[in-house]
Biopython code that builds the backbone (N, CA, C, O; Angstrom):
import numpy as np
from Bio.PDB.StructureBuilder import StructureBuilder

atoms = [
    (1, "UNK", "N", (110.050, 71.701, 123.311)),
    (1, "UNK", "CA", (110.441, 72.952, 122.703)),
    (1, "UNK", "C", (110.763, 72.773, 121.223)),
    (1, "UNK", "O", (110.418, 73.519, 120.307)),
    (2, "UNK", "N", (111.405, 71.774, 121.156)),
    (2, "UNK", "CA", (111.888, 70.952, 119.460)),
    (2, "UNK", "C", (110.590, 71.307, 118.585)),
    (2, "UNK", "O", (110.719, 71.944, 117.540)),
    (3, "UNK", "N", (109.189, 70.825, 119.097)),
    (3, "UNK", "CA", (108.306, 70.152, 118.458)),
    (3, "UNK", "C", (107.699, 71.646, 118.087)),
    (3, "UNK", "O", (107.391, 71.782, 116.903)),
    (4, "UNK", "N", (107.493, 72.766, 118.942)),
    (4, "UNK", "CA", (106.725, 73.854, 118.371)),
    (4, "UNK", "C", (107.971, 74.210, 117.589)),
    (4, "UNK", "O", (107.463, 74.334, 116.475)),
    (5, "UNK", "N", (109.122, 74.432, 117.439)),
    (5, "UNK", "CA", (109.833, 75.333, 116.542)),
    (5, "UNK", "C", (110.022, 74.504, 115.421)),
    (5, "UNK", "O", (110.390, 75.146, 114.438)),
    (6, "UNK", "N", (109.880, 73.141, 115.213)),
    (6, "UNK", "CA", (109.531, 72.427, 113.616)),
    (6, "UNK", "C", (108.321, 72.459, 113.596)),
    (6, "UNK", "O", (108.103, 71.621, 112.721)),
    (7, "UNK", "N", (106.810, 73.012, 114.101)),
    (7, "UNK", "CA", (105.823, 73.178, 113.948)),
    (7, "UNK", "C", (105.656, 74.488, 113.115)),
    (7, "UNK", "O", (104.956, 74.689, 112.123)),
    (8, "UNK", "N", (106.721, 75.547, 113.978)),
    (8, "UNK", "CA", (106.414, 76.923, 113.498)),
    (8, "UNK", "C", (107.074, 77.332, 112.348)),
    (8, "UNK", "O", (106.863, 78.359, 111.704)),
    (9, "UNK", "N", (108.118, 76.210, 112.073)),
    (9, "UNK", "CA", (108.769, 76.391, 110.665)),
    (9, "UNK", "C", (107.944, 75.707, 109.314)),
    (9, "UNK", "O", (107.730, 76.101, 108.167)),
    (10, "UNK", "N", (107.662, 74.687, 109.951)),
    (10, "UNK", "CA", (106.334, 73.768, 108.619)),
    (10, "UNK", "C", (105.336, 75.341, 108.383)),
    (10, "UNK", "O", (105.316, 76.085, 107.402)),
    (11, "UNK", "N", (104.616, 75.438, 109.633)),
    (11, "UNK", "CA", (103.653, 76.949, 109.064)),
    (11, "UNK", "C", (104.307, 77.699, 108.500)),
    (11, "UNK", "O", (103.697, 78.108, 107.513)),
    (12, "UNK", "N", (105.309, 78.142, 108.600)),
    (12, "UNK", "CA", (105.727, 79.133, 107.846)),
    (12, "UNK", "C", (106.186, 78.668, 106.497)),
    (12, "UNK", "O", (106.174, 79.427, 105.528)),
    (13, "UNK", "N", (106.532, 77.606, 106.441)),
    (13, "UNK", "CA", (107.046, 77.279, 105.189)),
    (13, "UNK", "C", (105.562, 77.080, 103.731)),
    (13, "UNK", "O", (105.421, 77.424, 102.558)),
    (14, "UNK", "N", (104.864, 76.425, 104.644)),
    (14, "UNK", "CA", (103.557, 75.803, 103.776)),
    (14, "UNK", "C", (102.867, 77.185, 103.475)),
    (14, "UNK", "O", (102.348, 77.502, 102.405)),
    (15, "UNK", "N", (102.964, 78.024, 104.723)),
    (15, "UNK", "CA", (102.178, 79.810, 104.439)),
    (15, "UNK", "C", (102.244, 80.412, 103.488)),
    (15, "UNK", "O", (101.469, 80.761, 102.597)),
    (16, "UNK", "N", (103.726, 80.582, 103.830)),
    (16, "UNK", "CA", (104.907, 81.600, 103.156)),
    (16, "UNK", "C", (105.749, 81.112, 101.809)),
    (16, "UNK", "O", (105.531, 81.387, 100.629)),
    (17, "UNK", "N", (106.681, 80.375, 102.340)),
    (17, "UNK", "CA", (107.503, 80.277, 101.263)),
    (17, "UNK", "C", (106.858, 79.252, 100.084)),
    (17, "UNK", "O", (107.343, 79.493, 98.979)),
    (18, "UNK", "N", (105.780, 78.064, 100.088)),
    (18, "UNK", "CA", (105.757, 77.334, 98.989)),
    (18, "UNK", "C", (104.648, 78.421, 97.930)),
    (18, "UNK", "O", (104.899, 78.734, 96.766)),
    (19, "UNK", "N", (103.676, 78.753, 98.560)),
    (19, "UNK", "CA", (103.262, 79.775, 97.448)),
    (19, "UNK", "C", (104.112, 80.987, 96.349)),
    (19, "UNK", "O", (104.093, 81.165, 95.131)),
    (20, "UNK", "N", (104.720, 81.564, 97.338)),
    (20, "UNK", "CA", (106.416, 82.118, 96.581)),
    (20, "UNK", "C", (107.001, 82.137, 95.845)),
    (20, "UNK", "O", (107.586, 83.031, 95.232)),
    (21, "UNK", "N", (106.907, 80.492, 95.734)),
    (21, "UNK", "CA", (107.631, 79.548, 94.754)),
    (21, "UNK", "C", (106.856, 79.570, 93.459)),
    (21, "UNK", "O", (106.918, 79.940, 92.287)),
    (22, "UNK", "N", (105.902, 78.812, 94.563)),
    (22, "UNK", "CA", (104.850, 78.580, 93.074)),
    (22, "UNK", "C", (104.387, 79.793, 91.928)),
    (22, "UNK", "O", (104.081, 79.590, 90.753)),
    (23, "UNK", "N", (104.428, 80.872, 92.517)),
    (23, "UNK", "CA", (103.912, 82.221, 91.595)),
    (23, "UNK", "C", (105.340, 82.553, 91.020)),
    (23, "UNK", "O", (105.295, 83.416, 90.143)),
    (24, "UNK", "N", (106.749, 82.014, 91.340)),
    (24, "UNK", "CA", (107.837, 82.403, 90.680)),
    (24, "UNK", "C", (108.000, 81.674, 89.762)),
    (24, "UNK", "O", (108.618, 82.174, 88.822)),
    (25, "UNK", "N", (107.594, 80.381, 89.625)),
    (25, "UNK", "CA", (107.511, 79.651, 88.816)),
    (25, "UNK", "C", (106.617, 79.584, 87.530)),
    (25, "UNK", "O", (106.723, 79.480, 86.308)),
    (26, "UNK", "N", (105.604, 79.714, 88.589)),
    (26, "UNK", "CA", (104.562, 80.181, 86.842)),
    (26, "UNK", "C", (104.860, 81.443, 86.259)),
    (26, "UNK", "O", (104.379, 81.751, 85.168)),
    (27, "UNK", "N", (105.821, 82.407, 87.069)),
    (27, "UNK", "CA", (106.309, 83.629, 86.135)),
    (27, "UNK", "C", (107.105, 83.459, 85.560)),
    (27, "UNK", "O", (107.450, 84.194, 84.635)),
    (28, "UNK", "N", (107.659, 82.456, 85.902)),
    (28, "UNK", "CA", (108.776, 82.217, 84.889)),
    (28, "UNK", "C", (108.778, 81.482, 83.525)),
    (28, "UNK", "O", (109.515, 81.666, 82.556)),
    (29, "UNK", "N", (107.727, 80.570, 83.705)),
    (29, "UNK", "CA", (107.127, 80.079, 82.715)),
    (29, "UNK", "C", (106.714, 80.927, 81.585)),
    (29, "UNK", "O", (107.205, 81.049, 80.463)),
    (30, "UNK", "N", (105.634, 81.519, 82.175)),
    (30, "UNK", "CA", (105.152, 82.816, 81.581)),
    (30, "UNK", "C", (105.887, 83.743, 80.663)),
    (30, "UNK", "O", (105.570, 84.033, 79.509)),
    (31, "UNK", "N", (106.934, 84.172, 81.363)),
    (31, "UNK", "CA", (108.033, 84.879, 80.804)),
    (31, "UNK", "C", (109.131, 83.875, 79.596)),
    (31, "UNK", "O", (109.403, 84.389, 78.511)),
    (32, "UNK", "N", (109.441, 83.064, 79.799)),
    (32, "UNK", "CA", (109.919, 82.305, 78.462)),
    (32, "UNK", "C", (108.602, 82.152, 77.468)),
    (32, "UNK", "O", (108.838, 82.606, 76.349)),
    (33, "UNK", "N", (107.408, 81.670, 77.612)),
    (33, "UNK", "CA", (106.611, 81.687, 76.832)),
    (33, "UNK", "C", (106.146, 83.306, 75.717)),
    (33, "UNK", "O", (105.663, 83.262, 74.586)),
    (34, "UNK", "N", (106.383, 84.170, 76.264)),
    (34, "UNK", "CA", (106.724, 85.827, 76.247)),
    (34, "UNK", "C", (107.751, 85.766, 74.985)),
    (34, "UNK", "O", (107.558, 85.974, 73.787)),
    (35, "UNK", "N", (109.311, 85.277, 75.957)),
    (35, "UNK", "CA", (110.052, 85.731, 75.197)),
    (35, "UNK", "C", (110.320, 84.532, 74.070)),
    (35, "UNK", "O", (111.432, 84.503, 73.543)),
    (36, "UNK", "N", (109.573, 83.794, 73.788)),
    (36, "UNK", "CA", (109.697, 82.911, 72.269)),
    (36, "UNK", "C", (108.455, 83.438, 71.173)),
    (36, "UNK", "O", (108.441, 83.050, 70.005)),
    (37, "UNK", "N", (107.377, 84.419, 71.764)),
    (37, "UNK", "CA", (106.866, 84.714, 71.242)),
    (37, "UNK", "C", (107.353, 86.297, 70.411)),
    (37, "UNK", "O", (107.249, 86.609, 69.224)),
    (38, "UNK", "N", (107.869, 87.028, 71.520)),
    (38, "UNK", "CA", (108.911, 88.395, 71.242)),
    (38, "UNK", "C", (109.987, 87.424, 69.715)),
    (38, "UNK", "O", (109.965, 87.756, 68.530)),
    (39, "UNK", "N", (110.560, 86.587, 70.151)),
    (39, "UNK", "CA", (111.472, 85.856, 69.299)),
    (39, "UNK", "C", (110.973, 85.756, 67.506)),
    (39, "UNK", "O", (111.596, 86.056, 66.488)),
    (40, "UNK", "N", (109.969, 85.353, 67.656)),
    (40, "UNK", "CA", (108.939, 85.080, 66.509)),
    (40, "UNK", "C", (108.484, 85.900, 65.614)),
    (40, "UNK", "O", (108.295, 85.746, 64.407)),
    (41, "UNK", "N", (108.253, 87.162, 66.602)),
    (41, "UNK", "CA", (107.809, 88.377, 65.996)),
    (41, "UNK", "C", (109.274, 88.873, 65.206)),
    (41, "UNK", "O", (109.336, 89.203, 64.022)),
    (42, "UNK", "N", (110.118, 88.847, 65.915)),
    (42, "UNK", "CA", (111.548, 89.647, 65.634)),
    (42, "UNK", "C", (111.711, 89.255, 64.216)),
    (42, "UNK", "O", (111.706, 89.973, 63.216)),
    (43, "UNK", "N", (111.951, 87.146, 64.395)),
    (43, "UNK", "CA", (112.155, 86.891, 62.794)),
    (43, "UNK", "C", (111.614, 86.991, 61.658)),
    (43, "UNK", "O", (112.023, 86.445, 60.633)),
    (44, "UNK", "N", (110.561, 87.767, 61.770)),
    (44, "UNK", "CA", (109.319, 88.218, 60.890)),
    (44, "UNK", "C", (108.325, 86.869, 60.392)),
    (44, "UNK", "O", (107.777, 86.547, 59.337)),
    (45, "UNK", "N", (108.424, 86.299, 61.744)),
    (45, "UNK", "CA", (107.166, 85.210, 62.002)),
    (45, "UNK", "C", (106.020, 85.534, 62.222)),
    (45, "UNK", "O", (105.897, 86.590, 62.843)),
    (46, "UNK", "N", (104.606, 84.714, 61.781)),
    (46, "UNK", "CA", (103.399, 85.215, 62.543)),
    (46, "UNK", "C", (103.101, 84.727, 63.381)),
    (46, "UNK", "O", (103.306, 83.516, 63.463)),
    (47, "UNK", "N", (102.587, 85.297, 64.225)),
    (47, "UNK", "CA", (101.740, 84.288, 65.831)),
    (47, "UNK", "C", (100.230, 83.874, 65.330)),
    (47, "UNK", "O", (99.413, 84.788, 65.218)),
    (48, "UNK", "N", (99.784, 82.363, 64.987)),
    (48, "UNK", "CA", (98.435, 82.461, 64.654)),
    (48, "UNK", "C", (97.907, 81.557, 66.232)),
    (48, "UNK", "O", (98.567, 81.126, 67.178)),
    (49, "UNK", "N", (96.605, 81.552, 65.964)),
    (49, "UNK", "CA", (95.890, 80.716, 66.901)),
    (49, "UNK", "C", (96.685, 79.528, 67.488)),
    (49, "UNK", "O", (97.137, 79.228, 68.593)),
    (50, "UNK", "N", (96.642, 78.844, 65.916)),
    (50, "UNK", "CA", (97.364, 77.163, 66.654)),
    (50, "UNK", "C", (98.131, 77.327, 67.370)),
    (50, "UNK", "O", (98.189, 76.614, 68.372)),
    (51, "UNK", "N", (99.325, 78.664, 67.068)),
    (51, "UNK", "CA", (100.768, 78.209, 67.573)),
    (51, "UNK", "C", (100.637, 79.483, 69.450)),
    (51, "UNK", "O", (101.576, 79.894, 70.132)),
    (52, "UNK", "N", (99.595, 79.635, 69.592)),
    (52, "UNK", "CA", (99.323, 80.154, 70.834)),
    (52, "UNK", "C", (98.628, 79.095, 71.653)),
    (52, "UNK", "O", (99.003, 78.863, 72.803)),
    (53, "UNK", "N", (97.752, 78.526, 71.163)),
    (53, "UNK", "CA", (97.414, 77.115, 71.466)),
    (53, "UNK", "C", (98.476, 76.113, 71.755)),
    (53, "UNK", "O", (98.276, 75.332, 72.685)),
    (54, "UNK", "N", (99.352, 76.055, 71.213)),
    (54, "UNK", "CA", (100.745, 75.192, 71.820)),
    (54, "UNK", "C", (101.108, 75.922, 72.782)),
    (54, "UNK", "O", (100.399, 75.730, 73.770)),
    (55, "UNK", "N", (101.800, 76.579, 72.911)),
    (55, "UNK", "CA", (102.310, 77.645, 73.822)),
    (55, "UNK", "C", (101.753, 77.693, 74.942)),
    (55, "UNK", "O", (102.302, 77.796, 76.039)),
    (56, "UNK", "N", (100.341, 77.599, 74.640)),
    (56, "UNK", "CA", (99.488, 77.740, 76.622)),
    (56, "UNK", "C", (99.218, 76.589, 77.224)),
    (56, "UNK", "O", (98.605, 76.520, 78.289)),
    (57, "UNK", "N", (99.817, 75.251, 76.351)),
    (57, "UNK", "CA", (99.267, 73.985, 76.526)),
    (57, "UNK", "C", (97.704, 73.475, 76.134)),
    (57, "UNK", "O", (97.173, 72.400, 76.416)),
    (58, "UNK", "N", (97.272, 74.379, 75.544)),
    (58, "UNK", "CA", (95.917, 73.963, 74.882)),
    (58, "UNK", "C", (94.673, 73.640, 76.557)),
    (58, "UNK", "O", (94.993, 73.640, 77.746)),
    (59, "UNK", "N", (93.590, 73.461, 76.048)),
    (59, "UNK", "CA", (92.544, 73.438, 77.235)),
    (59, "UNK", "C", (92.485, 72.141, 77.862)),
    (59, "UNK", "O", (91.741, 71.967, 78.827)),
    (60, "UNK", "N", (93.423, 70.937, 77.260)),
    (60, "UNK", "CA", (93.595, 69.288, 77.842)),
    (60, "UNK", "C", (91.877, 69.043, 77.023)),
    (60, "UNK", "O", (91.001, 69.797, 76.601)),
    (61, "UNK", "N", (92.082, 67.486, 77.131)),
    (61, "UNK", "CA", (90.818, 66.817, 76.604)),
    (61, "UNK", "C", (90.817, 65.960, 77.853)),
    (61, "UNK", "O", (91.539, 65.926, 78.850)),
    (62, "UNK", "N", (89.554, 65.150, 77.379)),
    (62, "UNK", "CA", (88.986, 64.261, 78.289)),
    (62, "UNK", "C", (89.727, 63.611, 78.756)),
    (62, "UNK", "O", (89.540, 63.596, 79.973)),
    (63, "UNK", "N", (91.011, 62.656, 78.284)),
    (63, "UNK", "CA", (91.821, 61.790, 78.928)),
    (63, "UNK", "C", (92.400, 62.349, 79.753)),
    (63, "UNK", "O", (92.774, 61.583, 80.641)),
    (64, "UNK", "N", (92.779, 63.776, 79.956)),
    (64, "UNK", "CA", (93.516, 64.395, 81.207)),
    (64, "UNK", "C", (92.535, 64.814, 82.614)),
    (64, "UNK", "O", (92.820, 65.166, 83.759)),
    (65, "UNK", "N", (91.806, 64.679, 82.198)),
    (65, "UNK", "CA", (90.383, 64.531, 83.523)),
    (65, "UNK", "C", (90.297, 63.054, 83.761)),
    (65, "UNK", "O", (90.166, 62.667, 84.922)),
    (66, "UNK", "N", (90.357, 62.202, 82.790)),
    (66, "UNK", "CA", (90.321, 61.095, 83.294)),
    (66, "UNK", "C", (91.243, 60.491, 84.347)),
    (66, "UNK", "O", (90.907, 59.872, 85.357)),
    (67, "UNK", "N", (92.638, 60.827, 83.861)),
    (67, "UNK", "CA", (93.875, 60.464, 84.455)),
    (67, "UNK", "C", (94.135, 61.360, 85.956)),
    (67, "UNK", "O", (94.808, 60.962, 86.907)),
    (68, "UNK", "N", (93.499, 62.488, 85.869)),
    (68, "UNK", "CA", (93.387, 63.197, 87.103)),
    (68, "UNK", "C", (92.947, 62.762, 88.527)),
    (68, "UNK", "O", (93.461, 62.721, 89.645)),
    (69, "UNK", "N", (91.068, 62.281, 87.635)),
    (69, "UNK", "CA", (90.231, 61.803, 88.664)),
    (69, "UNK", "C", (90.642, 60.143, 88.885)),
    (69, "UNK", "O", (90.152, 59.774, 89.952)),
    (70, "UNK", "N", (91.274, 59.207, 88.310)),
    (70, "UNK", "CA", (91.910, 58.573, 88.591)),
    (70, "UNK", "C", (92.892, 57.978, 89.854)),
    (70, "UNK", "O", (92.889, 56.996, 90.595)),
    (71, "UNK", "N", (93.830, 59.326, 89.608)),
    (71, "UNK", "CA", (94.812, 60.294, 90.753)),
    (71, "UNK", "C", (94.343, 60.314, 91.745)),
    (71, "UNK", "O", (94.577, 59.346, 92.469)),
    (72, "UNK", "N", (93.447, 61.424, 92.277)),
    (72, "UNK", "CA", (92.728, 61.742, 93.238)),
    (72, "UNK", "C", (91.997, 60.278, 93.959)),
    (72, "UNK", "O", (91.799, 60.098, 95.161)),
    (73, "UNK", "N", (91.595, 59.086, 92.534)),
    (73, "UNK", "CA", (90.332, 58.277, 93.622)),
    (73, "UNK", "C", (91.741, 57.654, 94.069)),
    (73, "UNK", "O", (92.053, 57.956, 95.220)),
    (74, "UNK", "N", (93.016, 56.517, 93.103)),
    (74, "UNK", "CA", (93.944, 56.337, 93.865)),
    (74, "UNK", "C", (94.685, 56.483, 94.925)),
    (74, "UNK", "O", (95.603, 55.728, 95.243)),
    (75, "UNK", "N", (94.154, 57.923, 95.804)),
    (75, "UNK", "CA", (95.038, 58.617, 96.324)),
    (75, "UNK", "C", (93.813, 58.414, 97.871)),
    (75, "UNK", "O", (94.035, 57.878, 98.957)),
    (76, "UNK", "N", (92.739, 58.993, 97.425)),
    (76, "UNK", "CA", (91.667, 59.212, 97.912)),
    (76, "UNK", "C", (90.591, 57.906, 98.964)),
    (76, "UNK", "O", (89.805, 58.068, 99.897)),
    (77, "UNK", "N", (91.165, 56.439, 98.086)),
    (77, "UNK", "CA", (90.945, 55.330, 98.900)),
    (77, "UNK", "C", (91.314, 54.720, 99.399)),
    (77, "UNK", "O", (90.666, 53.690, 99.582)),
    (78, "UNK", "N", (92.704, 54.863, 100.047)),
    (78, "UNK", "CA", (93.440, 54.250, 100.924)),
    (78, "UNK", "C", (93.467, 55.155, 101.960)),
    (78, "UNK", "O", (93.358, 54.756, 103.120)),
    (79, "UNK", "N", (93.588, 56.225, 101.716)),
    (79, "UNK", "CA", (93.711, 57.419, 102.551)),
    (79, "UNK", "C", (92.123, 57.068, 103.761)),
    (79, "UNK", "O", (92.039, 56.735, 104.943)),
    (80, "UNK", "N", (91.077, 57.374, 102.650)),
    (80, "UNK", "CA", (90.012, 56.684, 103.701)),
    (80, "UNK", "C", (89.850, 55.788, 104.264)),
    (80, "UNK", "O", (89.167, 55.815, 105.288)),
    (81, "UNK", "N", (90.388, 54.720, 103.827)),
    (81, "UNK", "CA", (90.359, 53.174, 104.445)),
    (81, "UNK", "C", (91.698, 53.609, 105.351)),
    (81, "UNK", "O", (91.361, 53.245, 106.478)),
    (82, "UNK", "N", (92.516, 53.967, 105.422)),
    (82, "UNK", "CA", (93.241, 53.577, 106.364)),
    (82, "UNK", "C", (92.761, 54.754, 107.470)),
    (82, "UNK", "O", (93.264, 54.527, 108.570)),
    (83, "UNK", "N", (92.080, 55.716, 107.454)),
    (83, "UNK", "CA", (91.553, 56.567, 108.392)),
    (83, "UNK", "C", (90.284, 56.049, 109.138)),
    (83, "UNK", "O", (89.914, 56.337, 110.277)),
    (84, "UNK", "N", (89.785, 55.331, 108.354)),
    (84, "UNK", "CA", (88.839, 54.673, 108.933)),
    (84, "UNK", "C", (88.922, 53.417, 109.702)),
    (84, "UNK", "O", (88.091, 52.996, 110.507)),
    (85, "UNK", "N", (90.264, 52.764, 109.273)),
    (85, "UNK", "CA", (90.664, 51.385, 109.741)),
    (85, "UNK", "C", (91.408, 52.417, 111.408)),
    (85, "UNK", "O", (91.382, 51.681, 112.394)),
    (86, "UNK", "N", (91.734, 53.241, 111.585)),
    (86, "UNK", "CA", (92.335, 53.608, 112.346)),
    (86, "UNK", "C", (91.897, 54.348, 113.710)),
    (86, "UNK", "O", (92.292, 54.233, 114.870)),
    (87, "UNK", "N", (90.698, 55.337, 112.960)),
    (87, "UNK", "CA", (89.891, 56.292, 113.902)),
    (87, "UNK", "C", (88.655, 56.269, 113.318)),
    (87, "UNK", "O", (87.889, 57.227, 113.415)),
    (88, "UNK", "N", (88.362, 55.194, 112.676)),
    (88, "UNK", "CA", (86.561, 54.958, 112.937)),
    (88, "UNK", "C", (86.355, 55.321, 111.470)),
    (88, "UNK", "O", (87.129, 55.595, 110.553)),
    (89, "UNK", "N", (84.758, 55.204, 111.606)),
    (89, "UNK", "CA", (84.083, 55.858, 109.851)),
    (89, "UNK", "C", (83.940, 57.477, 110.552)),
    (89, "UNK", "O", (84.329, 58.368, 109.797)),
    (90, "UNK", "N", (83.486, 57.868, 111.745)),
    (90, "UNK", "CA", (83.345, 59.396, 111.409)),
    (90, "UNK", "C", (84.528, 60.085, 111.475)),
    (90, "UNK", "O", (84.347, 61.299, 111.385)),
    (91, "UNK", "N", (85.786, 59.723, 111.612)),
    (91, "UNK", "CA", (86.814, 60.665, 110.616)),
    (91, "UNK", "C", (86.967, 60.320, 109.556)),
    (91, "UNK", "O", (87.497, 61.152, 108.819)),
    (92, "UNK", "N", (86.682, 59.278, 109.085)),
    (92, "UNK", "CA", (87.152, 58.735, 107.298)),
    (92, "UNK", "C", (86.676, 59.461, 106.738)),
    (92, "UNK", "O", (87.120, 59.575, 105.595)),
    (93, "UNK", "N", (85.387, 60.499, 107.171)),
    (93, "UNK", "CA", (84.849, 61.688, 106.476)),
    (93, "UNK", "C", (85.754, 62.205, 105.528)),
    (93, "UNK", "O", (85.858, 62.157, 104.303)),
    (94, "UNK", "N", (86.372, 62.709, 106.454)),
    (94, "UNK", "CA", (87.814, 63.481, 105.898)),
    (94, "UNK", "C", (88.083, 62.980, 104.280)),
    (94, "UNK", "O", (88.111, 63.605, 103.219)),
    (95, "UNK", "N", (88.236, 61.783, 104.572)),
    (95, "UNK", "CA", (88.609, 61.091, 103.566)),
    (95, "UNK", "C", (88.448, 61.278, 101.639)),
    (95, "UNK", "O", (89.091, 61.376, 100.594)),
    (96, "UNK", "N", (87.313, 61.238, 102.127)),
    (96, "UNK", "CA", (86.058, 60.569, 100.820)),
    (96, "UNK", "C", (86.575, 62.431, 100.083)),
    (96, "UNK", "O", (86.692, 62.602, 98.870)),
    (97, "UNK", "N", (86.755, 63.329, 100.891)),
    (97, "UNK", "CA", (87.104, 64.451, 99.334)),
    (97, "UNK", "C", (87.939, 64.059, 98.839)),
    (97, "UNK", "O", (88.008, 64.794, 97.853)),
    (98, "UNK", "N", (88.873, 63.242, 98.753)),
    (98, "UNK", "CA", (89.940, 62.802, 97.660)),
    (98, "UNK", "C", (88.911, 62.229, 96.388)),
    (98, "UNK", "O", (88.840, 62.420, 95.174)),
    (99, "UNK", "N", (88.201, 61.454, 97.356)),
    (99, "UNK", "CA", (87.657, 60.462, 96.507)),
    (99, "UNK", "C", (86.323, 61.024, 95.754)),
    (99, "UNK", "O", (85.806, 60.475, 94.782)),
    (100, "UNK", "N", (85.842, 62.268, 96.406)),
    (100, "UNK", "CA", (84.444, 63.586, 95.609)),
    (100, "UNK", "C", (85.503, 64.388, 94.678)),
    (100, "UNK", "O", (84.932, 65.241, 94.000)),
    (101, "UNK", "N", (86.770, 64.330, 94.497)),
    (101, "UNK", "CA", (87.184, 65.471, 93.536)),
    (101, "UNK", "C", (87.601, 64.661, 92.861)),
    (101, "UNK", "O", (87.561, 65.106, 91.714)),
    (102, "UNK", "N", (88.093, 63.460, 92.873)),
    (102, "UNK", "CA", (88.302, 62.101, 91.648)),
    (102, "UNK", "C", (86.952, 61.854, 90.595)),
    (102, "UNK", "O", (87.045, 61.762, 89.371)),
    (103, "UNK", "N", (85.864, 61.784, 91.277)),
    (103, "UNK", "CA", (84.885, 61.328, 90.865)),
    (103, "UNK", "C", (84.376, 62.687, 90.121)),
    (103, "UNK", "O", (83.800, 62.593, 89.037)),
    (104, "UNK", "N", (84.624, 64.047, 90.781)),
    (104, "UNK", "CA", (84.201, 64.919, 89.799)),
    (104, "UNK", "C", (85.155, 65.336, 88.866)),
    (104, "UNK", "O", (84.817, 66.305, 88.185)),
    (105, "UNK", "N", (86.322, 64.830, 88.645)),
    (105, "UNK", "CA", (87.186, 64.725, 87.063)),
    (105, "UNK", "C", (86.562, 63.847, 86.742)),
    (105, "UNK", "O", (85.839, 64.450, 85.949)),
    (106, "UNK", "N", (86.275, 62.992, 86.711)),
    (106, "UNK", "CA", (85.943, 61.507, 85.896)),
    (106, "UNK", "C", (84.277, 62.082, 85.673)),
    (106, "UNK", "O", (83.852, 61.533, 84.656)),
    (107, "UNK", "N", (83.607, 62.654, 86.055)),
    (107, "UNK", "CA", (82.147, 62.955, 85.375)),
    (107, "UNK", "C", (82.493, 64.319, 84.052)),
    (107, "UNK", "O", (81.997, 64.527, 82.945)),
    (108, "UNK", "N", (83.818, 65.185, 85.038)),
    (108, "UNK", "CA", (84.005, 65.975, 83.871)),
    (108, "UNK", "C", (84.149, 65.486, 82.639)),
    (108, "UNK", "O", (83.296, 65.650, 81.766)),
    (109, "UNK", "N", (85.478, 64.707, 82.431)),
    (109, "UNK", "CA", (86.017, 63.919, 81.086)),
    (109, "UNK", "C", (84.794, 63.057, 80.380)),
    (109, "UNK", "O", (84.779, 63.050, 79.149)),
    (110, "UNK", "N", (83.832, 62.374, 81.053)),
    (110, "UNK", "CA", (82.642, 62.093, 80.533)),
    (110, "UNK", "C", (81.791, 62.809, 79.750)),
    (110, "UNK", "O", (81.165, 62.407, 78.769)),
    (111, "UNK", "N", (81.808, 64.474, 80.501)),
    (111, "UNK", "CA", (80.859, 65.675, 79.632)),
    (111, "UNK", "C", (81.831, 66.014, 78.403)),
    (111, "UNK", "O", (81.384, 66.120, 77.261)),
    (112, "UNK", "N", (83.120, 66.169, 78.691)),
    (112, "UNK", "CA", (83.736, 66.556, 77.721)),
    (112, "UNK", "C", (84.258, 65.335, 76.592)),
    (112, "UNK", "O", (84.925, 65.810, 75.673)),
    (113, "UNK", "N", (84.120, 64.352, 76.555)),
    (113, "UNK", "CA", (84.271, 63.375, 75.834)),
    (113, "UNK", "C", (83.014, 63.130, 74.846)),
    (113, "UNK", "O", (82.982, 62.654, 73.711)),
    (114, "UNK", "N", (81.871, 63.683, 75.784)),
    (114, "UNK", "CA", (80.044, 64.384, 75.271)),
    (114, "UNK", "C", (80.242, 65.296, 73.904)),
    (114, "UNK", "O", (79.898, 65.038, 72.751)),
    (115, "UNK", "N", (80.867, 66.364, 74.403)),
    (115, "UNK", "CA", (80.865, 67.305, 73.722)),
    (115, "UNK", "C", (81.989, 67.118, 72.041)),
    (115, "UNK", "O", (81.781, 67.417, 70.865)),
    (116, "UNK", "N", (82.799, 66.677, 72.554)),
    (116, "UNK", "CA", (84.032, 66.383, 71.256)),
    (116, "UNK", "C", (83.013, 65.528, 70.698)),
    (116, "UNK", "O", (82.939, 66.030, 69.577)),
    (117, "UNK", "N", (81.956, 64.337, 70.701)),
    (117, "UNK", "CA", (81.657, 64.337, 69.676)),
    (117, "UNK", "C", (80.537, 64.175, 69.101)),
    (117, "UNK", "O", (80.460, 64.224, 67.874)),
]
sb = StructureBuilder()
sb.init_structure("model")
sb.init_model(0)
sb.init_chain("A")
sb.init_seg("    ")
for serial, (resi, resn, name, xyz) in enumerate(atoms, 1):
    if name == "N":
        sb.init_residue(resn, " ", resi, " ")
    sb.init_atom(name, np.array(xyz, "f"), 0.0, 1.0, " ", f" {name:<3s}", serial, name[0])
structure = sb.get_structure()
């Protein structure tokens, strides 16, 4: 009986409440970013490009795809090896998307490392 009612609370929690969070959070973000810009205007500051470009965190460069897909393969090859050391190669399936969304940051930061120059 234990096991479905910490089952039915994880679902609800992972459903419900962490998304919740997460959209309160980026509103909140949002909203200080708002009100330093309201701030700016008040002191008879201008808002140009650059300083909106700070403010949104800019579009990241290549090293932050790098360090991403990095992340993901780190994350992504133990996870398979130990799924596979455990329940075979046809669940390690599972696996290897850690290790397909690592590898597609790391081709990104490659195109974009292309392009800068």
């Amino acid at each position: 009986m234990d096991e479905i009612a910490i089952g039915f609370a994880a679902v609800i929690l992972s459903i419900g409440v962490l998304p919740l969070s997460l959209l309160f959070f980026i509103h909140k973000i949002k909203a200080k970013k708002m009100d330093t810009l309201i701030k700016i205007v008040e002191l008879g500051g201008n808002v140009d490009p650059d300083m909106m470009k700070m403010l949104s965190g800019g579009e990241g460069n290549y090293k932050t795809d790098y360090k991403i897909g990095m992340i993901w393969l780190a994350l992504g090859v133990p996870i398979t090896l130990g799924i596979w050391l455990e329940s075979g190669y046809e669940e390690a399936v599972f696996g290897t998307i850690a290790i397909f969304i690592g590898i597609a940051f790391l081709i990104s930061g490659k195109y974009r490392l292309r392009e800068s120059s």
